[in-house]
N, C-alpha and C positions, 0 to 999 in steps of 0.2 A: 520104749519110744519116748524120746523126750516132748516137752511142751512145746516147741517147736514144730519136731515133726507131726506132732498130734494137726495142731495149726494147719500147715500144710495141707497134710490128708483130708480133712476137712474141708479146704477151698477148692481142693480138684474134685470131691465127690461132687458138690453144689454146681463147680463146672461144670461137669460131665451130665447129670443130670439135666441142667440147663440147654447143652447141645442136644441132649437125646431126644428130651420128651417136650422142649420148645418155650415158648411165651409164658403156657401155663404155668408150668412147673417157675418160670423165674420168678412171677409172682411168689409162690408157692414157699420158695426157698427163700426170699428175701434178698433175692439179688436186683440192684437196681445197675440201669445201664452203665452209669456212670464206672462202678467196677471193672464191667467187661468191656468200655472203651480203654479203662488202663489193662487188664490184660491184653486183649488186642492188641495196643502200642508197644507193648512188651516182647507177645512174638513178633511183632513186625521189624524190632531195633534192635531185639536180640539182648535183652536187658533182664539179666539175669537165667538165664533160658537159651537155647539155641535159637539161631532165627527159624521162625520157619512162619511162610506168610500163607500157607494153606490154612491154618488153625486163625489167624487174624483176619482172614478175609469172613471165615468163618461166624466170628466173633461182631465184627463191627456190620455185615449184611443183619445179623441177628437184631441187633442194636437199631437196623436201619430200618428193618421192617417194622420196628413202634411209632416212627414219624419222624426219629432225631435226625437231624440235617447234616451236622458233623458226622455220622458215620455213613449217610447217605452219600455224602459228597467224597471219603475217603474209598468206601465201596467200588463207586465211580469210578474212579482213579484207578483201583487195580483192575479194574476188569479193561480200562483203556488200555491201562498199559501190561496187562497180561502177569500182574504180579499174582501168584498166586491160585491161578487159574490160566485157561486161556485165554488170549485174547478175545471179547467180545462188545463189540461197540453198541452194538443194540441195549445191553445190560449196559453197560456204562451210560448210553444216554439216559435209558430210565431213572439211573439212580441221580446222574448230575442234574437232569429237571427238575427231579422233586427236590434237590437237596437246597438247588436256586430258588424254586419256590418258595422253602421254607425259609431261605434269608441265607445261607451258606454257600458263598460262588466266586469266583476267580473270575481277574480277566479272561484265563485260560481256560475256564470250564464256559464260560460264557461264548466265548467263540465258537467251543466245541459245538453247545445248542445252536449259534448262529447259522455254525457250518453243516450241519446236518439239517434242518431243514431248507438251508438254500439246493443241496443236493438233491435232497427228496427219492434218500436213496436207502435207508432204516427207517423212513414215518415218510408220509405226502409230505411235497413238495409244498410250504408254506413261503413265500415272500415276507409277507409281513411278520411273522415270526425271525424271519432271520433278520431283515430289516433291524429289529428290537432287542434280539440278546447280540448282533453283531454293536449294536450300535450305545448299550451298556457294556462291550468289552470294550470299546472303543474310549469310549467316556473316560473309563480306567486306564487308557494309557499302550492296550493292546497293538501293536501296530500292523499285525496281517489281519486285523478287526477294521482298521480303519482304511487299508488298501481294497478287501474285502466291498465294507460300506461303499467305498468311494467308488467301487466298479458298479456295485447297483444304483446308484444315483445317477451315473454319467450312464447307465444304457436303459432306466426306466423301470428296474425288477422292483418291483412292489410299492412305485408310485411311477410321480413323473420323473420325466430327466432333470438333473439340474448339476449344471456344468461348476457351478461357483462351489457348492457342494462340495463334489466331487473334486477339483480343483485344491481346496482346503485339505479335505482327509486325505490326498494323495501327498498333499507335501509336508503332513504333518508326521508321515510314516514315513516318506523318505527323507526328513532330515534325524529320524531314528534310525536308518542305516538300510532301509527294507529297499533290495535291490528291486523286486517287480514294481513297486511305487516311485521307485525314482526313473523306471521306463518307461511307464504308465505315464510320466509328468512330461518325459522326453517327448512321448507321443503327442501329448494332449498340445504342447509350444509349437515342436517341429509342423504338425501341420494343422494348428488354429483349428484344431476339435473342440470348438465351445466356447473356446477362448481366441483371445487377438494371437493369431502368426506371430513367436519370437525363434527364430533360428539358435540364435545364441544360448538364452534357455534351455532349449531343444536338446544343443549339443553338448551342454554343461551336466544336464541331468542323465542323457544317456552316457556321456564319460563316467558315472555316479557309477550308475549301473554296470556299466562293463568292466571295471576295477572290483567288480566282486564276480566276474565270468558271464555273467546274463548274456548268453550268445545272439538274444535280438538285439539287445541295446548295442551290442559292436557291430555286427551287419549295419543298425540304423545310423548309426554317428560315423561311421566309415561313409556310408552313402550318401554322407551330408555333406562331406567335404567340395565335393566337385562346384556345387551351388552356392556354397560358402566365398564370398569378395576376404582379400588377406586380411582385411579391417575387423570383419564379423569374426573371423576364425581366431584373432587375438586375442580378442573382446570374448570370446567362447571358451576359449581355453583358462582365460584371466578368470571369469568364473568359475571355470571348473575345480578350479587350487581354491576359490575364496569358498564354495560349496564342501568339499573336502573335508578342511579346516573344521568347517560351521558344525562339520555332519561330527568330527571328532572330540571337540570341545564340548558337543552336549552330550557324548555317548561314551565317558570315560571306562577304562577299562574295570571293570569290576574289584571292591576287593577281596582280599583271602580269605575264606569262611573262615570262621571260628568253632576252635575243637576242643574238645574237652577229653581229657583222657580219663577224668574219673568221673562223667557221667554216667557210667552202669557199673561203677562199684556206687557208687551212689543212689543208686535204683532212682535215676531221674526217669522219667516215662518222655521219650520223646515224639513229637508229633510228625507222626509221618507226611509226606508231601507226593503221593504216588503218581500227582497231576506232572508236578516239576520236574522229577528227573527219575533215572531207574534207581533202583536200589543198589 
């Protein structure tokens, strides 16, 4: 067996070990997490090794059960999105609140907290909890966070009502492209919900909305027509292209990821994202 192989053998006994007989034993053997987050990464990205995210979920819950955040928060992730296991959202939320508590959290993961306790349907139903992680994914830019916020403000869940609010986070998410926020705004003009009566508004925002299929927003802006003078419906429409425009100019199309074809002859460890997309 060359010194290599010896090498080897040696890291998978301390593995093995470490999955069998737990915490103890990693003490025991001198492994610190920092290791079995790069092995982790490794089966998860298939770097060097086949993929297999059974053994990495494995690996990084291990990790996640000494307090570390990053692996709490990747934990998280697969168990959301079923890498690796089944789907279960109950485990994912556990792991993504502590991970958030510890200081490791997404807009995305942040929502996810907001969104589950606004349900109150895997923990009781908390208001002001969701209120607070909706309203830190928001901060970051989230925009079904700030349609989300914007619905509890304008109907009173976890404070008072407050139309200006509400108002604000709606059209901060619909001029980031979020069809149910630019109906929600169509609503809020067409019939002076908290705000002054703007028709034109109304029917600018629900045109927003039904160029992405929202089947309320085209019933609503259809049925606005009848009520519409030819002045108002010009004036509606002339926003509607200038709204368009606004919504494309800030929301350019993405560009090309970047790829590396010898990041795994290069044993680079990459960092999985199990929140963002499937594998």
């Amino acid at each position: 067996m060359s010194r290599h192989d010896s090498f080897l053998a040696v890291r998978w006994v301390v593995l093995l070990l470490a999955l069998l007989l737990g915490p103890q034993s990693l003490a025991s053997a001198q492994m610190d997490s920092g290791w079995l987050m790069t092995e982790a990464a490794r089966y998860y990205n298939g770097v060097g090794r086949a993929v297999n995210y059974e053994m990495a979920l494995r690996l990084y819950r291990q990790v996640a059960e000494t307090g570390d955040a990053q692996a709490q928060y990747i934990a998280g992730g697969m168990y959301f999105r079923g890498i690796g296991t089944t789907r279960d959202e109950r485990e994912a939320f556990k792991w993504l609140l502590q991970a958030a508590e510890g200081g490791k959290a997404t807009d995305l993961s942040q929502y996810i907290l907001g969104y589950t306790y606004f349900m109150g349907e895997l923990v009781p139903k908390n208001y002001a909890e969701a209120r607070r992680w909706y309203g830190l994914a928001a901060a970051a830019g989230h925009r079904q966070a700030k349609n989300d916020l914007a619905f509890m403000h304008y109907n009173g869940f976890g404070g008072s009502r407050d139309f200006a609010r509400a108002l604000a986070l709606y059209e901060s998410a619909a001029l980031q492209g979020d069809a149910q926020a630019q109906y929600n705004l169509g609503i809020m003009h067409a019939s002076g919900s908290g705000i002054e009566l703007d028709r034109v508004k109304g029917y600018a925002w629900y045109s927003l909305a039904a160029s992405q299929g929202n089947s309320g927003a085209i019933s609503a802006r259809n049925a606005m027509v009848g009520d519409m003078s030819r002045d108002e419906l010009a004036r509606a429409q002339a926003l509607s292209v200038d709204l368009f425009r606004r919504v494309e100019e800030l929301n350019p199309p993405p560009a090309p990821a970047a790829t590396s074809e010898t990041a795994a002859e290069a044993g680079e460890v990459l960092q999985p994202s199990p929140l963002e997309a499937q594998p």
